[in-house]
Wavefront OBJ file of the C-alpha trace (Angstrom):
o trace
v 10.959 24.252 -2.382
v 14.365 24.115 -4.109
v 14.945 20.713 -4.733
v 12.355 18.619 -3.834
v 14.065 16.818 -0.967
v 11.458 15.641 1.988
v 13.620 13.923 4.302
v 15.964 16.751 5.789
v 12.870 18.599 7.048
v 10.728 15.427 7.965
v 13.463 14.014 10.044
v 13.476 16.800 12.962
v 9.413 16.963 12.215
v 8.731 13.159 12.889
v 11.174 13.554 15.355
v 9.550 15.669 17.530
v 6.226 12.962 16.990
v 8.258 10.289 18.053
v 8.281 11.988 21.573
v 4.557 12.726 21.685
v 3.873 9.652 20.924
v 6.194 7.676 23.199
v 5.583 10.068 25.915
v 2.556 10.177 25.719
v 1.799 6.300 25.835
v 4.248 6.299 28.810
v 2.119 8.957 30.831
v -1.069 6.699 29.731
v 0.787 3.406 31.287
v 2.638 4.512 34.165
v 1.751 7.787 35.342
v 5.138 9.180 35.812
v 5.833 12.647 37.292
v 8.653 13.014 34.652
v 7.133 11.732 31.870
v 4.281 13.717 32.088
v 6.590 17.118 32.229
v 8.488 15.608 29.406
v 5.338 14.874 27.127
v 4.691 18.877 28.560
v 7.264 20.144 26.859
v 7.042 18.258 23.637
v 3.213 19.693 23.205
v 4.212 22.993 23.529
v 7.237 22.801 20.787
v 4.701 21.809 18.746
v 1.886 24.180 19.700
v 4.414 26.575 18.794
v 5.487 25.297 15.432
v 4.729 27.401 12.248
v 3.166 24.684 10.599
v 2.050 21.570 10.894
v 1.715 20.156 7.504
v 4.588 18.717 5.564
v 6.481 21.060 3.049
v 5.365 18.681 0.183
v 1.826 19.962 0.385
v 2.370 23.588 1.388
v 2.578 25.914 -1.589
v 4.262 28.508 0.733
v 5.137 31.026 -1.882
v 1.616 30.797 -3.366
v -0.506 30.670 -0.478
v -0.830 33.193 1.751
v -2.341 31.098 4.220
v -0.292 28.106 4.148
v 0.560 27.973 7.911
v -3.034 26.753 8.489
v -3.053 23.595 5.363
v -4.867 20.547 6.944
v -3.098 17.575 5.180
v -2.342 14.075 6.468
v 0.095 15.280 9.110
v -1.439 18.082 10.133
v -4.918 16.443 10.477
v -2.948 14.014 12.563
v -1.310 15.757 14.853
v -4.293 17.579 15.450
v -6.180 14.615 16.404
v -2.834 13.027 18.601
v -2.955 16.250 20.838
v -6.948 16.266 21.050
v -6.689 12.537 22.563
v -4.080 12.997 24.450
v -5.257 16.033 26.508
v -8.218 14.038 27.026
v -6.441 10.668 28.273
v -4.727 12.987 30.593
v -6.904 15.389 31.651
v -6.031 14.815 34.862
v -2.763 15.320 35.075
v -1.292 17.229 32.440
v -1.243 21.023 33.786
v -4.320 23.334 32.573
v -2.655 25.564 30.563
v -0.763 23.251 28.452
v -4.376 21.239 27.500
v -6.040 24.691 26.714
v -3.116 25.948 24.860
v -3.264 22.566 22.631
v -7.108 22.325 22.428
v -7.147 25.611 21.133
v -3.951 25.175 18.369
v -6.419 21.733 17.264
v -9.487 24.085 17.147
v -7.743 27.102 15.409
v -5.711 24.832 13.316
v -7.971 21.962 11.757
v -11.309 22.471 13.511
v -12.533 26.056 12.303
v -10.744 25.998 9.112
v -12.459 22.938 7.769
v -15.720 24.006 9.444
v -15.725 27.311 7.779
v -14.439 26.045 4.344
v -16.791 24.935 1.592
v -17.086 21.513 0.190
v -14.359 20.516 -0.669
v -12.221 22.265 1.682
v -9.201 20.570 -0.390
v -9.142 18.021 -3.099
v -8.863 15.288 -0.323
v -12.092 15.489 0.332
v -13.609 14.210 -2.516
v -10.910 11.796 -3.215
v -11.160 8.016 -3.143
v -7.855 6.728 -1.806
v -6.101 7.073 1.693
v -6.119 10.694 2.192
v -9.775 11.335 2.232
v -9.830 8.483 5.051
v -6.888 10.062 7.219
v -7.964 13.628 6.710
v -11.429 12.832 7.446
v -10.976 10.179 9.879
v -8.630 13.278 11.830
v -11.134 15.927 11.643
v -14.116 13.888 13.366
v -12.284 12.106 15.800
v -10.601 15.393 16.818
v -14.749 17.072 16.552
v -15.589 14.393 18.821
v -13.433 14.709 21.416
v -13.781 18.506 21.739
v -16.751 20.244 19.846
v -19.760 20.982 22.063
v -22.991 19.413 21.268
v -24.906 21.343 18.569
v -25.647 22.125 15.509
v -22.334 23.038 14.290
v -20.805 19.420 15.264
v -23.865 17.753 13.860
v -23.413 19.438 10.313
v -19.611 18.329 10.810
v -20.596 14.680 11.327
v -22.777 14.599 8.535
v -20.243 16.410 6.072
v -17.055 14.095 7.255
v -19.734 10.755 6.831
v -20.946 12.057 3.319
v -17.080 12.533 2.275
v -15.832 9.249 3.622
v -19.155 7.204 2.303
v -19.715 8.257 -0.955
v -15.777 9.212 -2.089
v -13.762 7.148 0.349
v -15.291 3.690 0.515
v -16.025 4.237 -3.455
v -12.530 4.005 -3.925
v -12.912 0.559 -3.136
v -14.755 -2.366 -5.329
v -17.073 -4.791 -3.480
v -13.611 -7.313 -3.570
v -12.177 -4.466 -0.868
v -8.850 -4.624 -2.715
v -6.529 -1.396 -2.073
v -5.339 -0.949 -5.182
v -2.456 1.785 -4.422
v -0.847 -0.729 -2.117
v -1.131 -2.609 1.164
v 0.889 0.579 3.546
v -1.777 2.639 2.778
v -4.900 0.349 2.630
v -3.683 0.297 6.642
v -3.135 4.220 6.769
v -6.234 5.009 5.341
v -8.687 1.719 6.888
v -6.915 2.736 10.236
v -8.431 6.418 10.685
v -11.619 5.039 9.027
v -11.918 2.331 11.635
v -11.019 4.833 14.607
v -13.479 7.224 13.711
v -16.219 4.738 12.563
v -15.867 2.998 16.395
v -15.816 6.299 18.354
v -19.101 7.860 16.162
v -20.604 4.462 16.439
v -20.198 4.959 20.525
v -21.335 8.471 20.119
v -24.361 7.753 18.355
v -24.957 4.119 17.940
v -27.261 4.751 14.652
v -24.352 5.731 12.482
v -22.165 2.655 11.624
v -20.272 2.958 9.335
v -18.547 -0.196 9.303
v -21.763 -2.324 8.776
v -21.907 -2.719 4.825
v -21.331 -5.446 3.399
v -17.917 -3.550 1.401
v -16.535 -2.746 4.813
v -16.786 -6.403 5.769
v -14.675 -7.013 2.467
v -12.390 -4.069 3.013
v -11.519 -5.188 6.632
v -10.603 -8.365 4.858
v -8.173 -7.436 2.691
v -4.686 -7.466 4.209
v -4.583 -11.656 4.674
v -4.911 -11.937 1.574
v -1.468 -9.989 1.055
v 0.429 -11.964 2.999
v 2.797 -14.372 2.354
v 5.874 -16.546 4.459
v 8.765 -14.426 5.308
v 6.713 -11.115 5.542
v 6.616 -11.038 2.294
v 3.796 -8.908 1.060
v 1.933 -8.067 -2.739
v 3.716 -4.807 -3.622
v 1.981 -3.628 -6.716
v 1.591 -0.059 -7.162
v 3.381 2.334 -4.410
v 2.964 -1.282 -2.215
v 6.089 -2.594 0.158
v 7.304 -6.283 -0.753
v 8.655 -6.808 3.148
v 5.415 -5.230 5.561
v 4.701 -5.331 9.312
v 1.547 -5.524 9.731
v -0.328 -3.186 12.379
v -1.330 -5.561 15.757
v -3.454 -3.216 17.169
v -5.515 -3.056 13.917
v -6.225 -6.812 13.230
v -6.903 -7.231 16.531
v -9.573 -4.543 16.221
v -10.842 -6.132 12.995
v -10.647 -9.256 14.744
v -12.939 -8.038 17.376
v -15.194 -6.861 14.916
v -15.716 -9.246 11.950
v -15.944 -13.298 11.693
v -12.453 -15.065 10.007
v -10.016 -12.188 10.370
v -6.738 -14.140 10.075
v -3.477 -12.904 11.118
v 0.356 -13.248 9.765
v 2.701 -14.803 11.553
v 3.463 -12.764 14.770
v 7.280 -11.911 13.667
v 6.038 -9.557 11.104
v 4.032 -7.830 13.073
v 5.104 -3.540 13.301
v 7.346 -3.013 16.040
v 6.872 0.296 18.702
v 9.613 1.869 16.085
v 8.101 0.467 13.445
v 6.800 3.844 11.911
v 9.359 6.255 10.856
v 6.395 8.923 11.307
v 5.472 7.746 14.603
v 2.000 8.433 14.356
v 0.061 8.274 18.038
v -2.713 6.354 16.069
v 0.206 3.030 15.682
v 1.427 3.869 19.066
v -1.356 4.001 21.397
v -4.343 1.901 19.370
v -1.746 -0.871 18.669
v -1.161 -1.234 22.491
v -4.935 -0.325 23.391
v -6.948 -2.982 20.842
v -4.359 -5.639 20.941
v -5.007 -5.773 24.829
v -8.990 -5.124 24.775
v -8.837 -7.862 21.408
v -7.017 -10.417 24.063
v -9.414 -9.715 26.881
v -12.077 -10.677 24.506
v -10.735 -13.735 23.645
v -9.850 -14.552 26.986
v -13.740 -14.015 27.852
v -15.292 -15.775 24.739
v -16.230 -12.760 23.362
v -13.905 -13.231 20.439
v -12.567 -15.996 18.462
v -8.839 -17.195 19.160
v -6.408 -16.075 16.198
v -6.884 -17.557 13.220
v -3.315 -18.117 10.815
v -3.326 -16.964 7.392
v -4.341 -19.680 4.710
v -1.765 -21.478 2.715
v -3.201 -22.296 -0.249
v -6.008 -21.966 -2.502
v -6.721 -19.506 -5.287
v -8.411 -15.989 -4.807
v -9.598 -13.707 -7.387
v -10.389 -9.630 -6.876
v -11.968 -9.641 -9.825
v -12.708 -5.397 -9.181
v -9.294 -4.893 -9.077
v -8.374 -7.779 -11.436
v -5.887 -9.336 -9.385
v -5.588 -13.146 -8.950
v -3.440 -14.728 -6.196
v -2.497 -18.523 -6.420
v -0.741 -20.180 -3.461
v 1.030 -23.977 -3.547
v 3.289 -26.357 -2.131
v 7.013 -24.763 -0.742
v 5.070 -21.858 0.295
v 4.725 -20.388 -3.289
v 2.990 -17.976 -4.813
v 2.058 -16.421 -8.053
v 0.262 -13.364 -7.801
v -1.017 -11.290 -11.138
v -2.794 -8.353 -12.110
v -4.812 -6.630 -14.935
v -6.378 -3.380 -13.936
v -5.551 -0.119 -16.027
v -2.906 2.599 -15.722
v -4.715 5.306 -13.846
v -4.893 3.521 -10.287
v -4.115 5.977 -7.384
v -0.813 5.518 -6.605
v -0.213 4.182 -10.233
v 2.619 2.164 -11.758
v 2.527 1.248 -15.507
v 1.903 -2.846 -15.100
v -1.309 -4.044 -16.734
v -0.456 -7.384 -17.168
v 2.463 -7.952 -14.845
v 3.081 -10.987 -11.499
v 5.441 -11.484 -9.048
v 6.620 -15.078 -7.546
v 7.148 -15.442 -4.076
v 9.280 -18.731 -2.561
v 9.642 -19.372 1.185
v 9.474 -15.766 1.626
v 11.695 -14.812 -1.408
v 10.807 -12.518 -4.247
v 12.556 -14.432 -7.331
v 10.355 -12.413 -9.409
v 9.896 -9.323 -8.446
v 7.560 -5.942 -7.982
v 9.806 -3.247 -6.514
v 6.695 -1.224 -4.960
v 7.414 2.483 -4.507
v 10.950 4.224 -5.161
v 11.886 7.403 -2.922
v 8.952 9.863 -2.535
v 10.570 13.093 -4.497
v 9.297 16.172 -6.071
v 10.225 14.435 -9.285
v 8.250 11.305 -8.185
v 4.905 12.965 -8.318
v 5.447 14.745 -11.321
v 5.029 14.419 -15.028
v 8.568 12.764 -15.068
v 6.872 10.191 -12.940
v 7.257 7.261 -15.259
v 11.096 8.283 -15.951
v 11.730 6.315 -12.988
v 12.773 2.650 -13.438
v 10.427 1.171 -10.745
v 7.090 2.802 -12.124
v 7.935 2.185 -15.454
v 6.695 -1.034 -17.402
v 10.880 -2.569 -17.730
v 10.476 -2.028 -13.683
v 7.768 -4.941 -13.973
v 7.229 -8.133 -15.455
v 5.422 -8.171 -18.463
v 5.941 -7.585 -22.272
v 7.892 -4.522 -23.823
v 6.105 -4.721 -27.265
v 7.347 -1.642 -29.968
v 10.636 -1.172 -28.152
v 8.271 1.402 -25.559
v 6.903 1.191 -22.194
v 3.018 0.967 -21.597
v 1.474 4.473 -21.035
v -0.304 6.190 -18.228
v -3.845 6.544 -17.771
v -7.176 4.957 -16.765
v -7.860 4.320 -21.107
v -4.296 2.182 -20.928
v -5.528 -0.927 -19.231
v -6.747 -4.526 -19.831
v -9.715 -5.608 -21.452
v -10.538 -8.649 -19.805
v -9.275 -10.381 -16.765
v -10.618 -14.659 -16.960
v -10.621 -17.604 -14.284
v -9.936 -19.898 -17.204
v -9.853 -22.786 -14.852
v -8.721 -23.766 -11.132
v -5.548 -22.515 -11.378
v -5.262 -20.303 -14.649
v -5.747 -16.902 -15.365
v -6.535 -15.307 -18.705
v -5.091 -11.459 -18.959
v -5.896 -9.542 -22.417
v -4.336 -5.852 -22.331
v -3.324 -4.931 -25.482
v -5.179 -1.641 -25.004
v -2.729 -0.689 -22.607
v 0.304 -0.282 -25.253
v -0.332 2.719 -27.302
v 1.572 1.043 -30.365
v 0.368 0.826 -34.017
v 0.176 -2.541 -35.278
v -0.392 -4.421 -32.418
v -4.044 -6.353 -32.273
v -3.691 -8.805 -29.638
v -1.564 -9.207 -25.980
v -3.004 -12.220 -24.113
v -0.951 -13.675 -20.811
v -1.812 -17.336 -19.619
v -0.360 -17.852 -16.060
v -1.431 -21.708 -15.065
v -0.056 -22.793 -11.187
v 0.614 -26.434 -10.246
v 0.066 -26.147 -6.903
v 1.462 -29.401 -6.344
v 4.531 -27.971 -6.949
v 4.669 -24.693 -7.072
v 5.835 -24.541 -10.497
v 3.798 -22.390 -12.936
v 3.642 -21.666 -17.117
v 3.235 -17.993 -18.547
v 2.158 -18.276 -22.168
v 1.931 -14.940 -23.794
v 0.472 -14.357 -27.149
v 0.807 -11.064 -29.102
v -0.825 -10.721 -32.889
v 0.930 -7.462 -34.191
v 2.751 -6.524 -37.787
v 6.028 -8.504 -37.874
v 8.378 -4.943 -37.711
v 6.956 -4.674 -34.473
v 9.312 -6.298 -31.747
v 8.155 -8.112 -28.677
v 10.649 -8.778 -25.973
v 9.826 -10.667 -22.616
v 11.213 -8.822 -19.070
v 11.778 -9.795 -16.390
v 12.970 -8.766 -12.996
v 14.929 -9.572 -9.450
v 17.120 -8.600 -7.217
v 19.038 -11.907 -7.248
v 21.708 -13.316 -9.375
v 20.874 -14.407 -12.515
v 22.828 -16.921 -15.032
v 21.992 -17.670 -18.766
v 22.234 -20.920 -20.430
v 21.509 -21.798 -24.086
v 21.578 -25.508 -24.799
v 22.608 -27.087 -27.892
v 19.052 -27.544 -28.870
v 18.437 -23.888 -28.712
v 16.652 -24.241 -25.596
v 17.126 -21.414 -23.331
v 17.613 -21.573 -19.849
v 17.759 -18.702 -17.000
v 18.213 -19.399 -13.279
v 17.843 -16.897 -11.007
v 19.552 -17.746 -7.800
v 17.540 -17.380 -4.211
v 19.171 -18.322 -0.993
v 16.790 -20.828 -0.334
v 15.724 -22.104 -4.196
v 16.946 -21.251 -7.542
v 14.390 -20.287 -10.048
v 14.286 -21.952 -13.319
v 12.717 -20.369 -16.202
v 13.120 -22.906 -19.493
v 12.145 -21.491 -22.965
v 12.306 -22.094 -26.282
v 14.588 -20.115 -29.193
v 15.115 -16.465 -28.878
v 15.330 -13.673 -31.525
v 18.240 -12.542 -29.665
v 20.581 -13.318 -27.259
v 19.079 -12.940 -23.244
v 20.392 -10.066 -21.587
v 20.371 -9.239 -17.913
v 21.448 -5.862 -17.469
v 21.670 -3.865 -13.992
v 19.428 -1.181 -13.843
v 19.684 1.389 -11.013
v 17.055 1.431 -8.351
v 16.179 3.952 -5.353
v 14.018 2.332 -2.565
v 11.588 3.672 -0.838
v 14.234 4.295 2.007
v 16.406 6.230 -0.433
v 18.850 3.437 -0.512
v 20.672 2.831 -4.008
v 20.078 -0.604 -5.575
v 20.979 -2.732 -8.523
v 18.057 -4.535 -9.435
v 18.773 -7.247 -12.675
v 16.487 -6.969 -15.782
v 16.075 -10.146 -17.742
v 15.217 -9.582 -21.217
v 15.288 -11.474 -24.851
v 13.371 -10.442 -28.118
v 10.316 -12.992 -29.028
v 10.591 -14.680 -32.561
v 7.733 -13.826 -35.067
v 5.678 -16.110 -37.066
v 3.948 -14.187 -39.836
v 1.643 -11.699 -37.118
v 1.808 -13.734 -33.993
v 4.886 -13.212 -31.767
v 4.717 -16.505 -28.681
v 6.828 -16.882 -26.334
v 5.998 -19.979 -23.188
v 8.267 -19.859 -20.770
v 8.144 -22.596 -17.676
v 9.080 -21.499 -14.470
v 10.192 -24.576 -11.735
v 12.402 -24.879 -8.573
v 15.866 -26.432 -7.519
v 17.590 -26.373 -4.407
v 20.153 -24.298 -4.764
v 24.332 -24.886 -5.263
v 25.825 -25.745 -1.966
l 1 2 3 4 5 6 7 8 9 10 11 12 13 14 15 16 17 18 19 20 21 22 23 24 25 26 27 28 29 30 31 32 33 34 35 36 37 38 39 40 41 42 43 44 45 46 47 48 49 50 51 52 53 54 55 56 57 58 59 60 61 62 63 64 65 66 67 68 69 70 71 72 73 74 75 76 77 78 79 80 81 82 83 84 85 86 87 88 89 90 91 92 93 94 95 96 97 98 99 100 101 102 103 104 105 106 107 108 109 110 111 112 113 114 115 116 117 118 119 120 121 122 123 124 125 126 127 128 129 130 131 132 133 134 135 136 137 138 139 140 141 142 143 144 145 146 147 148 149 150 151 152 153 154 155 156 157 158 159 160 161 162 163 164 165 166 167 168 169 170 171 172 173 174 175 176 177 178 179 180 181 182 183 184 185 186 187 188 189 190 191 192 193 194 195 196 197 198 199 200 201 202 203 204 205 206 207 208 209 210 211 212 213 214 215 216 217 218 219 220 221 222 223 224 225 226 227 228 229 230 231 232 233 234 235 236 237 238 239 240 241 242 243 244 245 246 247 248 249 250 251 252 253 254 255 256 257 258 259 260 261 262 263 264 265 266 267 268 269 270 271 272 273 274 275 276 277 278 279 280 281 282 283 284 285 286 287 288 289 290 291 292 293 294 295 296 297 298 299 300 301 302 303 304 305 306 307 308 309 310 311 312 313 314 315 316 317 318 319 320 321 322 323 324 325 326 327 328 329 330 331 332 333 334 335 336 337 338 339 340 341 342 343 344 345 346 347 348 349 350 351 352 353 354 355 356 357 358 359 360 361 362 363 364 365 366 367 368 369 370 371 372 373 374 375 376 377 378 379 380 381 382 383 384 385 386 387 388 389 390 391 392 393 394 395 396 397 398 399 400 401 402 403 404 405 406 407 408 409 410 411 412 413 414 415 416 417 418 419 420 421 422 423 424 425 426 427 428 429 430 431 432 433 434 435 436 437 438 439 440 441 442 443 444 445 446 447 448 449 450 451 452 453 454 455 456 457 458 459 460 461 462 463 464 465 466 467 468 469 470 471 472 473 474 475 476 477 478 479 480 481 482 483 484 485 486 487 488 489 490 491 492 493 494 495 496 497 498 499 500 501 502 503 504 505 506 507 508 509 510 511 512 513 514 515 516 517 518 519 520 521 522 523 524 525 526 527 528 529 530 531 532 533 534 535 536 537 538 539 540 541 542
């Protein structure tokens, strides 16, 4: 409330989930005397909390009822101790499951049951939280409503809200556009509910359309060597990838393929600890490896490593070659959930480096989510690669986005998005990627018709070092220096002189950075301001 901080609070919160969780998929294993008191305890510290949502969505001040908020965390924990009593109804002591069945039923159950539609703006939203929220509420119904009416109008009102705002978040390509982390937050409650209605009433699947298929889909096509991941948006450039999930997926749908094993999320690998990583990670990887071992299910498939692949809904376009390289680019506008300012921007991936970089999400502050949002270097277009024409940023907003988005041929993509500057002057902003795949070397063209007092500079950004050479035939050279390859990036004359300059970053872990900005003004010729810069590979100084 005073100054916007989440992580003092969240700490001693997830930390008391970390011992629900653990605990409880201990007792589920081994049966232990001790654990089983242990995991006792835990649910009653948190039967007894105040609240279980997060102070970031609890207007405390405003609200008079803001101990009973269902958001994310507290749909989740509701759902957590509604499994878990039942897992263990047979040895966890009678008063502690009726004094947590009751907290889920008093807590998330009648509230959202007794609220009209919407009970909060999550439920008619299309990204992650109308999944998780949802998701929470019927698999906790499920488990503990009686049959009847009441549970049947439930069902119906959590499958209207996850069909027809959820899933229409989502274009028939299945791309997450507000970044890979929560495409598996919000596809992991869908899935868990989905399979435990399905088993409740066989006629309702949910995961049978043809956009599910395509959703389910989605996360191999992120993935890259080293880990590395696509972090557009509010994305992570370094994931783990959920086990338990793509083994579910696997289980479920044909040519699921999975990233290399060494990437996948660890039992700490979720700072929140949620019971839905803990348990269902353990619980479908085994039942997805019993199916394999019975020919019920295909063996594991790896991801592919090269090829082109086009979300043309969300208008991005990822090209893979030789060296384990990849160019990845995207068009789209500037009112996606979760929404950076970077119609028109790509990243370039090398043996699992990011020469060229998308930072992904900062540090989740009050300021963050506010109308200072695109203050902050990483959401900003000088935080991404892609022109700064009229000395300003692009702006925010669904109307700020790219006009068309082209498979020109095999290997090159055609991005027009002038309409996402809001700059007088300027007519035309077209972006050329072509890929030698051979090679993995690649060409950006960009073309921008505007009134010659308007300046164009090229940007560019990485967290590696970065040296500037300009030859004597006024050829200019950077290199941008990986462990593993150096980056060259050869262009002709500049306006001005290139500049890298060190522009303060805060990760998503609230870690302090120095990320380097690459930048040099683009001559003019009468209206047309061109700039074609080739990007190829050297090993690197020894």
């Amino acid at each position: 409330e005073t100054n916007g901080n989440r992580m003092r609070y969240e700490a001693v919160y997830f930390g008391r989930r970390k011992f629900l969780s653990v605990l409880g998929l201990a007792s589920v294993i081994w049966h232990e005397k001790e654990d089983i008191q242990k995991l006792e305890e835990v649910i009653r510290e948190i039967c007894a909390e105040e609240c279980w949502a997060l102070p970031a969505h609890v207007r405390r001040k405003e609200d008079p009822n803001w101990r009973g908020v269902i958001d994310l965390f507290a749909s989740e924990t509701g759902q957590t101790l509604a499994h878990i009593t039942t897992l263990l109804k047979d040895e966890l002591s009678e008063d502690v499951i009726t004094l947590a069945q009751n907290e889920v039923k008093a807590r998330i159950l009648k509230p959202f049951i007794e609220s009209k539609v919407p009970y909060a703006s999550w439920e008619q939203t299309t990204n992650n939280w109308n999944a998780v929220c949802c998701g929470n509420v019927g698999s906790a119904a499920l488990l503990l409503m009686k049959e009847g009416t009441e549970k049947k109008k439930l069902l119906e009102r959590l499958n209207y809200a996850l069909e027809n705002y959820y899933l229409e978040g989502f274009g028939m390509d299945g791309a997450c556009q507000e970044g890979l982390g929560y495409w598996v937050y919000g596809f992991t409650y869908f899935i868990l509910f989905a399979l435990a209605q399905r088993e409740y009433d066989p006629s309702k699947d949910l995961m049978a359309s043809e956009k599910v298929n395509a959703i389910a889909h989605f996360q191999q096509k992120c993935y890259f060597a080293g880990g590395r991941t696509i972090s557009f948006s509010d994305g992570d450039s370094r994931g783990t990838y959920p086990m338990g999930l793509t083994c579910c997926l696997a289980d479920q749908y044909s040519d699921i393929r999975f990233p290399d094993t060494l990437y996948a999320q660890k039992l700490d690998g979720d700072s929140c600890w949620r019971w839905i990583g803990i348990y269902w990670n353990w619980y479908w990887t085994h039942s997805y490896l019993d199916d394999v071992q019975n020919k019920k299910a295909e063996e594991p498939k790896p991801l592919e490593q090269s090829g082109i692949c086009i979300l043309q809904d969300a208008q991005w376009c990822i090209l893979r070659g030789a060296k384990q390289t990849a160019v990845i680019a995207k068009g789209g506008n500037n009112g996606e959930s979760h929404n950076h300012n970077d119609v028109g921007s790509f990243l370039y991936l090398a043996d699992g480096e990011a020469l060229l970089e998308d930072l992904g999400s900062g540090e989740y502050t009050k300021k963050y989510f506010s109308d200072e949002r695109y203050e902050i270097f990483c959401t900003r277009g000088k935080g991404h690669n892609m022109p700064i024409i009229g000395g300003v940023d692009q702006k925010a907003g669904s109307k700020y986005r790219a006009d068309a988005f082209e498979r020109k041929d095999e290997n090159t993509i055609l991005i027009s998005f002038a309409k996402a500057y809001d700059v007088s002057g300027v007519d035309t902003v077209l972006r050329e990627i072509s890929f030698e795949k051979e090679t993995g070397s690649f060409t950006v063209r960009d073309h921008v018709v505007c009134d010659a007092d308007v300046p164009v500079f090229e940007n560019l950004v990485t967290r590696y070092p970065v040296t500037v050479h300009t030859g004597q035939d006024h050829k200019n050279k950077v290199v941008i220096h990986g462990e593993r390859h150096k980056l060259v990036i050869a262009f002709g004359e500049a306006a001005g002189a290139v500049l890298v300059t060190k522009e303060p970053h805060v990760n998503h872990e609230a870690q302090d950075e120095l990320v380097n900005r690459i930048s040099w003004e683009v001559l003019h010729n009468e209206q047309n301001a061109d700039c074609k810069m080739y990007f190829y590979l050297e090993q690197p100084d020894k």
